[in-house]
Jmol script that loads the backbone (N, CA, C; Angstrom):
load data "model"
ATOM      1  N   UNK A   1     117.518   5.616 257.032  1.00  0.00           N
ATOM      2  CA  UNK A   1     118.798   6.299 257.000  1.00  0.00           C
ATOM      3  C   UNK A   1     118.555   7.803 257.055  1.00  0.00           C
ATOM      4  N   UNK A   2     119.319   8.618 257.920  1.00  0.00           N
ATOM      5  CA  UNK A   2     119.011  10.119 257.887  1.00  0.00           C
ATOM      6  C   UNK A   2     120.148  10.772 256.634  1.00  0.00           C
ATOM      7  N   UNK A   3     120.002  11.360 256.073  1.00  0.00           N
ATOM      8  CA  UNK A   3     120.534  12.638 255.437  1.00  0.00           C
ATOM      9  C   UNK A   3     121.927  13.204 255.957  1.00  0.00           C
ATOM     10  N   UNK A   4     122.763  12.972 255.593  1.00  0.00           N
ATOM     11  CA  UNK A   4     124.452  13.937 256.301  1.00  0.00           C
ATOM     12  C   UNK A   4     124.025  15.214 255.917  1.00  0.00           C
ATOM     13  N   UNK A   5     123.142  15.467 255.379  1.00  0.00           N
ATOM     14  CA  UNK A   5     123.059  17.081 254.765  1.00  0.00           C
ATOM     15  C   UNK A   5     121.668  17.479 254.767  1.00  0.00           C
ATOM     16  N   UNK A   6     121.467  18.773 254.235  1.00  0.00           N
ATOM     17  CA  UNK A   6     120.444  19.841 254.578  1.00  0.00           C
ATOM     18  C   UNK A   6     119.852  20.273 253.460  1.00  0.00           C
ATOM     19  N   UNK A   7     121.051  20.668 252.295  1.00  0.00           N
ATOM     20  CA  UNK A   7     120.906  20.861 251.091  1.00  0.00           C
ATOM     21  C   UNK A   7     121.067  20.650 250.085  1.00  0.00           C
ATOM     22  N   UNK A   8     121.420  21.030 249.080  1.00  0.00           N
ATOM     23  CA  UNK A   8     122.105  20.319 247.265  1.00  0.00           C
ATOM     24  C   UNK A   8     123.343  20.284 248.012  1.00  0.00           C
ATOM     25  N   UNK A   9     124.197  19.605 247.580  1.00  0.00           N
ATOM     26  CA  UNK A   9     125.695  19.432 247.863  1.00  0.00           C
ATOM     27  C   UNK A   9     126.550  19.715 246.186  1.00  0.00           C
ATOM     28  N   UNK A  10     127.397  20.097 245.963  1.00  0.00           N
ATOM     29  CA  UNK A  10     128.106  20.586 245.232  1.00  0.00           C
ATOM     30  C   UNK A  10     128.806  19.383 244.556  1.00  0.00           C
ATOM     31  N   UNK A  11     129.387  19.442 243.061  1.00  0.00           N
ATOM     32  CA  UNK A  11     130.121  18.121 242.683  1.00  0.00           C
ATOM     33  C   UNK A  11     131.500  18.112 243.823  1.00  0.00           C
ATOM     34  N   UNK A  12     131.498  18.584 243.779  1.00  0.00           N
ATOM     35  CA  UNK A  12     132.850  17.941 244.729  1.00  0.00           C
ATOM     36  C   UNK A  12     132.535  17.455 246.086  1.00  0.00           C
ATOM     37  N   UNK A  13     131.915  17.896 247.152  1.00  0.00           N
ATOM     38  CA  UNK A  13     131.095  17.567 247.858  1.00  0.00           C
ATOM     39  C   UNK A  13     130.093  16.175 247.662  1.00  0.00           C
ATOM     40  N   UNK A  14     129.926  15.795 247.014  1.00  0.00           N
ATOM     41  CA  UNK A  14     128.847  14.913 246.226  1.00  0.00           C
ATOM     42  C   UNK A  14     130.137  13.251 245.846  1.00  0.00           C
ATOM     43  N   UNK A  15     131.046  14.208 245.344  1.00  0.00           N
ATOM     44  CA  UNK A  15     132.241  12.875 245.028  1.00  0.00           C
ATOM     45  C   UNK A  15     132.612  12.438 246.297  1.00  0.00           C
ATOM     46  N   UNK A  16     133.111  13.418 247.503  1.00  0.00           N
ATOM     47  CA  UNK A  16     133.621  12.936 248.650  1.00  0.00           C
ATOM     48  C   UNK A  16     132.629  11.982 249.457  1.00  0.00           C
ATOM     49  N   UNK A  17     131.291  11.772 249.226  1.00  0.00           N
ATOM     50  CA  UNK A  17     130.601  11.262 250.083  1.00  0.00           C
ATOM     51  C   UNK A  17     130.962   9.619 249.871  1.00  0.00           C
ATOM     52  N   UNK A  18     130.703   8.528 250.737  1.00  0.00           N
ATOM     53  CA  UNK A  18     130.811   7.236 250.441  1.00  0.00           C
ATOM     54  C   UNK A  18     129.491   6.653 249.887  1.00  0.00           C
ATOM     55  N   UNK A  19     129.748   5.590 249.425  1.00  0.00           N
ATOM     56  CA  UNK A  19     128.581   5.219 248.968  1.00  0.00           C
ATOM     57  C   UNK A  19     127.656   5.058 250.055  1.00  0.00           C
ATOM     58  N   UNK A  20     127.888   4.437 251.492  1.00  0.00           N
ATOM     59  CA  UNK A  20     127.114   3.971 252.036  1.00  0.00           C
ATOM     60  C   UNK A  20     126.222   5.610 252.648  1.00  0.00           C
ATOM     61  N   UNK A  21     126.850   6.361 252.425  1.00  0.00           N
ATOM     62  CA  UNK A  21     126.397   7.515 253.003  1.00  0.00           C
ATOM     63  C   UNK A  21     125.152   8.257 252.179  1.00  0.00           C
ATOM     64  N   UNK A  22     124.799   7.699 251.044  1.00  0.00           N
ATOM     65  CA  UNK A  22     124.128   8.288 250.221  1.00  0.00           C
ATOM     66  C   UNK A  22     122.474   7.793 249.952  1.00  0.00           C
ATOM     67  N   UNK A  23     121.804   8.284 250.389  1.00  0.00           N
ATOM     68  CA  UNK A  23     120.361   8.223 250.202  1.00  0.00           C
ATOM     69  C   UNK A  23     120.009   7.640 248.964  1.00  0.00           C
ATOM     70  N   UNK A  24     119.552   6.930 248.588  1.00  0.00           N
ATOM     71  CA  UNK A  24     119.050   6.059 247.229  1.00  0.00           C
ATOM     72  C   UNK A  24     117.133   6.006 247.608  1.00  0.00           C
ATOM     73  N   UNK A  25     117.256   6.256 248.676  1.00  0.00           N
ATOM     74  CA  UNK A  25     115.535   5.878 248.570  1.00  0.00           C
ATOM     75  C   UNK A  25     114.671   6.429 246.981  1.00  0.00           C
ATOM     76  N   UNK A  26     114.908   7.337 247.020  1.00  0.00           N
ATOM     77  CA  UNK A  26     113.739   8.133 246.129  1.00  0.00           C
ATOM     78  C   UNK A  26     114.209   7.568 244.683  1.00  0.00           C
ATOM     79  N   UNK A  27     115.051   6.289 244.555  1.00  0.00           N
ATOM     80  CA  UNK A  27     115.678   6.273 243.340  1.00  0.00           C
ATOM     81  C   UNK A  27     114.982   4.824 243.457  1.00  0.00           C
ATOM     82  N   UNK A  28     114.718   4.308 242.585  1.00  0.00           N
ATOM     83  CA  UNK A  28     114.100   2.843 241.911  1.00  0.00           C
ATOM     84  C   UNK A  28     114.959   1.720 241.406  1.00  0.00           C
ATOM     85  N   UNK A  29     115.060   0.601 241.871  1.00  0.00           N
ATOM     86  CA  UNK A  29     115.775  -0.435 241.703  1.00  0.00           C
ATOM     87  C   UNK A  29     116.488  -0.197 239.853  1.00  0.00           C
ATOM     88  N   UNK A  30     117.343  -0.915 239.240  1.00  0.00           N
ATOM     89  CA  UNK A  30     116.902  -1.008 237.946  1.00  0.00           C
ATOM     90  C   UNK A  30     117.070  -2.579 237.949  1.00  0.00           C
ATOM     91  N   UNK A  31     115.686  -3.286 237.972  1.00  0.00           N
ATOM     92  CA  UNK A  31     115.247  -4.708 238.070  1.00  0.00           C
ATOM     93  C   UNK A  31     115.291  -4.686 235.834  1.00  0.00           C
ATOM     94  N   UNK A  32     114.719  -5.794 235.900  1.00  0.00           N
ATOM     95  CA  UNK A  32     114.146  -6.825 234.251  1.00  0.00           C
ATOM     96  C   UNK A  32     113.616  -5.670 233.903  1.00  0.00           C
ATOM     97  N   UNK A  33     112.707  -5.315 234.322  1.00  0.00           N
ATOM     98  CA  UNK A  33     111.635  -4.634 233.881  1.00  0.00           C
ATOM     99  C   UNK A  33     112.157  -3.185 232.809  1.00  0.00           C
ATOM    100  N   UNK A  34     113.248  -2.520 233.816  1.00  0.00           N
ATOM    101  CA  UNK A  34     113.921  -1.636 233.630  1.00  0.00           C
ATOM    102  C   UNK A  34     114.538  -1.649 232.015  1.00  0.00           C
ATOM    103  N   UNK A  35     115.271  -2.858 232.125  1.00  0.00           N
ATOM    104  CA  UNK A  35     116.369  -2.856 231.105  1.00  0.00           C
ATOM    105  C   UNK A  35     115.549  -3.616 229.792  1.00  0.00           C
ATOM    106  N   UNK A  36     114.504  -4.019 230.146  1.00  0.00           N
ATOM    107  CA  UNK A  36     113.448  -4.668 228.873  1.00  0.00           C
ATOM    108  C   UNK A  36     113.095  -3.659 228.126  1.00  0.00           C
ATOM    109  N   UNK A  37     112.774  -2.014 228.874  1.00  0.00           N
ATOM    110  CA  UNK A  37     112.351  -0.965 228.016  1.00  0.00           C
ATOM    111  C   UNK A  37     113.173  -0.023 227.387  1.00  0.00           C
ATOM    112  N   UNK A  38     114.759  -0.202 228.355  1.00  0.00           N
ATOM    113  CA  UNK A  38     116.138   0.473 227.960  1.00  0.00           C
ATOM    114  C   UNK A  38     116.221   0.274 226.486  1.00  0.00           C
ATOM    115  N   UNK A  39     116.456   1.391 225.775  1.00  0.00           N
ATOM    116  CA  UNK A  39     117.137   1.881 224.487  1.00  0.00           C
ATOM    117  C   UNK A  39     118.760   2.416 224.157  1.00  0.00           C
ATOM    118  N   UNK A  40     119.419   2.072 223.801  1.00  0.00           N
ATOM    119  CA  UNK A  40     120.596   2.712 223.171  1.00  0.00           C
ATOM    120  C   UNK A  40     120.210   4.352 222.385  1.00  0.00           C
ATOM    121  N   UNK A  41     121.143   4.945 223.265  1.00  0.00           N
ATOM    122  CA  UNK A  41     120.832   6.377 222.772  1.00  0.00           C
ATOM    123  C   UNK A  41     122.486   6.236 221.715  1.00  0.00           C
ATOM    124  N   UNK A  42     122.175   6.689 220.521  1.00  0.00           N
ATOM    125  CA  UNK A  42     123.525   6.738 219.937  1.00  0.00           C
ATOM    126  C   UNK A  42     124.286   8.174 219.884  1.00  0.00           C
ATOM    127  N   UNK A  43     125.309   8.101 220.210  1.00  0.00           N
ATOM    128  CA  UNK A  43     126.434   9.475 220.135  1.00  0.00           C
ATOM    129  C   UNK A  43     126.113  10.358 218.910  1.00  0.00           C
ATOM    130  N   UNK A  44     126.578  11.204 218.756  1.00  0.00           N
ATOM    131  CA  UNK A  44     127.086  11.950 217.547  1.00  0.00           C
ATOM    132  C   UNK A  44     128.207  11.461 216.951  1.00  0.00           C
ATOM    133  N   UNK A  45     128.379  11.729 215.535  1.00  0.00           N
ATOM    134  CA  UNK A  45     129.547  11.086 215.011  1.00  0.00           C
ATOM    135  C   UNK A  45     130.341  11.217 215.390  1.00  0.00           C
ATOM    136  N   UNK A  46     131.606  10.585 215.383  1.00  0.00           N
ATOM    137  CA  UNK A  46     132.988  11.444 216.216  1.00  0.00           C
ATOM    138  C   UNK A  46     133.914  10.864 215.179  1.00  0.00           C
ATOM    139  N   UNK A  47     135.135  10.701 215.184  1.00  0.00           N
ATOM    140  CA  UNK A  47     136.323  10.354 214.290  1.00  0.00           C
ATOM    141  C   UNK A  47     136.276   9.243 215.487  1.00  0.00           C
ATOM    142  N   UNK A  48     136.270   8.354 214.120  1.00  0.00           N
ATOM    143  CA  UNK A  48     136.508   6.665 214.428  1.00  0.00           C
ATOM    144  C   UNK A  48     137.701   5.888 214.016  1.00  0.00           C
ATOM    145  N   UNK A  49     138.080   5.170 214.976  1.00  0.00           N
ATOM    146  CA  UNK A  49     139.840   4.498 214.673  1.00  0.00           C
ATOM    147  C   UNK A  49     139.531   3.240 214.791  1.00  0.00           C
ATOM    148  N   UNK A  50     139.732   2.491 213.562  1.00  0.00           N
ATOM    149  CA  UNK A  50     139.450   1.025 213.396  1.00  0.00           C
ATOM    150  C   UNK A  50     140.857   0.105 214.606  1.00  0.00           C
ATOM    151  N   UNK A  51     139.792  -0.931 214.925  1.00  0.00           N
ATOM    152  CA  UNK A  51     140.921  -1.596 215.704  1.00  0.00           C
ATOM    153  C   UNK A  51     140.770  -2.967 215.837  1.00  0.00           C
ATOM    154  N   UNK A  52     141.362  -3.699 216.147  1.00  0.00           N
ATOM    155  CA  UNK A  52     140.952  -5.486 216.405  1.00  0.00           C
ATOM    156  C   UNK A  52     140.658  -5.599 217.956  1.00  0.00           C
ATOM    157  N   UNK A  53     139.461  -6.500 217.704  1.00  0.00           N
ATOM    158  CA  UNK A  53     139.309  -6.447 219.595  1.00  0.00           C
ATOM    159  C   UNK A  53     138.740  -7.775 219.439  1.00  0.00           C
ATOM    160  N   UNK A  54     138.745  -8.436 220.769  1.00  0.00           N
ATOM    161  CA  UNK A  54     138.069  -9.760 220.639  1.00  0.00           C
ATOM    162  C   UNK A  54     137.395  -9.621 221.900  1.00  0.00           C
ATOM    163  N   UNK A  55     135.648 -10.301 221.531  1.00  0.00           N
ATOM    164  CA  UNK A  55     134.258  -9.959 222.758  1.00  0.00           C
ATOM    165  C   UNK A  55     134.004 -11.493 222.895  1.00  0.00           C
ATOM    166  N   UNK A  56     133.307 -11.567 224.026  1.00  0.00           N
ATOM    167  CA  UNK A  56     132.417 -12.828 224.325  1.00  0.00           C
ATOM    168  C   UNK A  56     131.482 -13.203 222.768  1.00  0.00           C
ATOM    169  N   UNK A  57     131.566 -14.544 221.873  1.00  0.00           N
ATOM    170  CA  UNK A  57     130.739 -14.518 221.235  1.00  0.00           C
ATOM    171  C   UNK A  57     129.731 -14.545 221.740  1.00  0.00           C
ATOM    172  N   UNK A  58     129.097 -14.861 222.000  1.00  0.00           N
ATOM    173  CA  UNK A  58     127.579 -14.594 222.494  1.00  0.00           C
ATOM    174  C   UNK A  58     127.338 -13.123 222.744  1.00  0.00           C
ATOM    175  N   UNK A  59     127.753 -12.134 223.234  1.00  0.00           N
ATOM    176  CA  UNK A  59     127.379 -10.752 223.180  1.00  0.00           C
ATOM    177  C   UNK A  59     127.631 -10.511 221.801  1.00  0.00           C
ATOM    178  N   UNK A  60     128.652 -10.717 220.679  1.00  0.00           N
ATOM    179  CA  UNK A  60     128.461  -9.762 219.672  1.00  0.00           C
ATOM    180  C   UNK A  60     127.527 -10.281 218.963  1.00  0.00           C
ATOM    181  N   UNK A  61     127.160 -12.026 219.156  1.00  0.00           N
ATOM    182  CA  UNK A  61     125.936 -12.330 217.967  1.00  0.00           C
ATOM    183  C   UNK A  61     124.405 -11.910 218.514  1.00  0.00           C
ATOM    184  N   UNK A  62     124.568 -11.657 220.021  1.00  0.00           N
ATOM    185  CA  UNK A  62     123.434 -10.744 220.604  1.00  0.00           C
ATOM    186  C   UNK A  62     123.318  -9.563 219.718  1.00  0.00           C
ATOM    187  N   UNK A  63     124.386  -8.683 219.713  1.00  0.00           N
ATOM    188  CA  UNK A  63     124.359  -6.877 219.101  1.00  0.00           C
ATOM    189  C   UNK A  63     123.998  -7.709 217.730  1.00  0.00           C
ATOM    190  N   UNK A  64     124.555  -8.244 217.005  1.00  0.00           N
ATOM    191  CA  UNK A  64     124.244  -8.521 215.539  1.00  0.00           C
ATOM    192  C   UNK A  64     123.125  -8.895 214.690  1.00  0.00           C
ATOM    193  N   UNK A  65     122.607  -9.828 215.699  1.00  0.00           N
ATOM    194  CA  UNK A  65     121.258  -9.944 215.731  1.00  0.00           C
ATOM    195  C   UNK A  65     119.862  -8.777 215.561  1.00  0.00           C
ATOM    196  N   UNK A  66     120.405  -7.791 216.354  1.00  0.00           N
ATOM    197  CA  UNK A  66     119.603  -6.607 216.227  1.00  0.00           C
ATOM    198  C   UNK A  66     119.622  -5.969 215.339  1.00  0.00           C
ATOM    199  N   UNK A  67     120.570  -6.227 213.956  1.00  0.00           N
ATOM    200  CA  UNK A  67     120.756  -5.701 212.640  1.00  0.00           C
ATOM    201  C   UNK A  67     121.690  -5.146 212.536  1.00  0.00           C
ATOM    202  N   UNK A  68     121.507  -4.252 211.202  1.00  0.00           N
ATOM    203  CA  UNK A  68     122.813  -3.526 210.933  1.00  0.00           C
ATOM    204  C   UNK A  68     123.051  -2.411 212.069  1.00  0.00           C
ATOM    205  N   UNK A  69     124.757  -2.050 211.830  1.00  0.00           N
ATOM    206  CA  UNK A  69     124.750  -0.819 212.613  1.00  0.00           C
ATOM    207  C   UNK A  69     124.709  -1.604 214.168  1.00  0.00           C
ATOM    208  N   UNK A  70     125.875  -3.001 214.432  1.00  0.00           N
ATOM    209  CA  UNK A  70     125.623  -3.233 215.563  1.00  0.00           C
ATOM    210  C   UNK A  70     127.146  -2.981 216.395  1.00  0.00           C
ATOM    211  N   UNK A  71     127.954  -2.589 215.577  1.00  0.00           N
ATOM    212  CA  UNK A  71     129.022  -2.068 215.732  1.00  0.00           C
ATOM    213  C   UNK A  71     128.992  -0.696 216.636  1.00  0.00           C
ATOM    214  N   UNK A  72     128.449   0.199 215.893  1.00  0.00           N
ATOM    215  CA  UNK A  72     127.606   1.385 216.288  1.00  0.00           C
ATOM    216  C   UNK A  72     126.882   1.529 217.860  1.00  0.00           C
ATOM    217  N   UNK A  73     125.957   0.515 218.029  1.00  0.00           N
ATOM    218  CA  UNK A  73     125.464   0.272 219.085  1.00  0.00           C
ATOM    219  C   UNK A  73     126.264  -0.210 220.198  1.00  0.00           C
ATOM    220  N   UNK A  74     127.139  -1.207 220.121  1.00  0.00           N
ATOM    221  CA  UNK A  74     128.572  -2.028 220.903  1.00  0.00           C
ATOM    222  C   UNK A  74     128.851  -0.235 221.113  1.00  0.00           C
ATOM    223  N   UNK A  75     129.690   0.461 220.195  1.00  0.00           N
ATOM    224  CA  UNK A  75     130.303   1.501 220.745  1.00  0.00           C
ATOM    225  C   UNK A  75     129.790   2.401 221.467  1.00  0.00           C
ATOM    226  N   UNK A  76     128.183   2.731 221.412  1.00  0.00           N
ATOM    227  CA  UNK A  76     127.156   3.550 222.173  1.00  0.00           C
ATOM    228  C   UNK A  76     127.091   3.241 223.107  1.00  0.00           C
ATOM    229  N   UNK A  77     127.189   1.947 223.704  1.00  0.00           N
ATOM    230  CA  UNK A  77     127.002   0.816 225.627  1.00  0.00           C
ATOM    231  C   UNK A  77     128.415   0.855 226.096  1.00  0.00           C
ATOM    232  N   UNK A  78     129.515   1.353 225.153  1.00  0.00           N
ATOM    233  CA  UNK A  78     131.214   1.530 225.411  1.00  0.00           C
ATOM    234  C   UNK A  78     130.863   3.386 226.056  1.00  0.00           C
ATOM    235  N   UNK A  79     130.601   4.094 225.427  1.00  0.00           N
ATOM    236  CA  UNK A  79     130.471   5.342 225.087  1.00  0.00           C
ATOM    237  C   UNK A  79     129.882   5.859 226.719  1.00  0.00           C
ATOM    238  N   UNK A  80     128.379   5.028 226.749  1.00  0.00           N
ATOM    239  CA  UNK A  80     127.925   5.201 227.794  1.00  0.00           C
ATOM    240  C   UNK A  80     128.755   4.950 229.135  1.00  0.00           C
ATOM    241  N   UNK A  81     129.668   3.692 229.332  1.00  0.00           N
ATOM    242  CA  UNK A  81     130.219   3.417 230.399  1.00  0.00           C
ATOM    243  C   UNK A  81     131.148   4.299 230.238  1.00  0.00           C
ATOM    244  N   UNK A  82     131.802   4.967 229.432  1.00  0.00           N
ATOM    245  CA  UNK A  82     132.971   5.924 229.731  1.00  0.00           C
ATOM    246  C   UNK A  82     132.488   7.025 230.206  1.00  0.00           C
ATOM    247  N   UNK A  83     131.937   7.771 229.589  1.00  0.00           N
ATOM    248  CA  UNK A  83     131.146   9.025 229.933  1.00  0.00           C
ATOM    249  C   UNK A  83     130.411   8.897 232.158  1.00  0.00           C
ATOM    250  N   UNK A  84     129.921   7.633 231.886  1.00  0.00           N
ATOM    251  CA  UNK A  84     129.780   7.653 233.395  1.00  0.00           C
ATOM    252  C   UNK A  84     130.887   7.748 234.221  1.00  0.00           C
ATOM    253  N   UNK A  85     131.813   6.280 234.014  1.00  0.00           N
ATOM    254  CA  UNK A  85     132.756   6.207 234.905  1.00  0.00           C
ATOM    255  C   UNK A  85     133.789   7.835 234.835  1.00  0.00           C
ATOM    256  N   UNK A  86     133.722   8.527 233.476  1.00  0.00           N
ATOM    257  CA  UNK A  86     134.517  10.171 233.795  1.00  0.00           C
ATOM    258  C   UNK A  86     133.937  11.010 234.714  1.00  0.00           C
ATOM    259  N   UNK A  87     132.556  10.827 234.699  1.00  0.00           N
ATOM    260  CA  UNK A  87     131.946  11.417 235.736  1.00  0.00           C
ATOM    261  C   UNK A  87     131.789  11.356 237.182  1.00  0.00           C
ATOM    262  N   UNK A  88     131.994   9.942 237.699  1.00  0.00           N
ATOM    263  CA  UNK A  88     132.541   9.390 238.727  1.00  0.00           C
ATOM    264  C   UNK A  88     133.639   9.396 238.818  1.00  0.00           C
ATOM    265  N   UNK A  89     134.816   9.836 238.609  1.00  0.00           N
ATOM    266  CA  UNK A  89     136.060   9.611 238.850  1.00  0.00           C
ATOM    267  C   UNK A  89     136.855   8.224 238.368  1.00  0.00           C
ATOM    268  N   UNK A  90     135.678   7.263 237.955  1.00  0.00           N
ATOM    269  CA  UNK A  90     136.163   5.787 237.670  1.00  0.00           C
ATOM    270  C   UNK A  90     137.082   5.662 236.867  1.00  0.00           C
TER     271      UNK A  90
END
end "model"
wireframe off; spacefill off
backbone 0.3
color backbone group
């Protein structure tokens, strides 16, 4: 695939492109391997608003399993997908 461009492209510039238009070579699958060494980075505290939600059991006795503070972690893999998708426009 060739390059539409020459140089850094700008965020806005960068949003308009399509996906198919975008060079991924120099970027690495994220296969097993990847997500076997992946860590939860946790937020800073923020003001927290209790709420009722209902998850796949099997994912929350996954997070629970990993100990205390799995609440915490659930909201850090929430945290993460928001923060991306704001950044993408998602």
């Amino acid at each position: 695939m060739q390059r539409p461009y020459d140089r850094e492209l700008t965020t806005e510039e960068l949003l308009r492109l399509k996906d198919e238009d975008i060079d991924y070579s120099d970027i690495p699958e994220l296969d097993d391997s990847f997500w076997a060494k992946a860590r939860v980075v946790m937020p800073e505290q923020r003001n927290k608003t209790q709420i009722t939600a209902k998850f796949d059991a099997d994912m929350v006795a996954w997070f629970k399993a990993q100990g205390r503070g799995y609440q915490a972690r659930m909201n850090a893999v929430l945290r993460s997908y928001y923060e991306a998708a704001r950044r993408t426009g998602g």
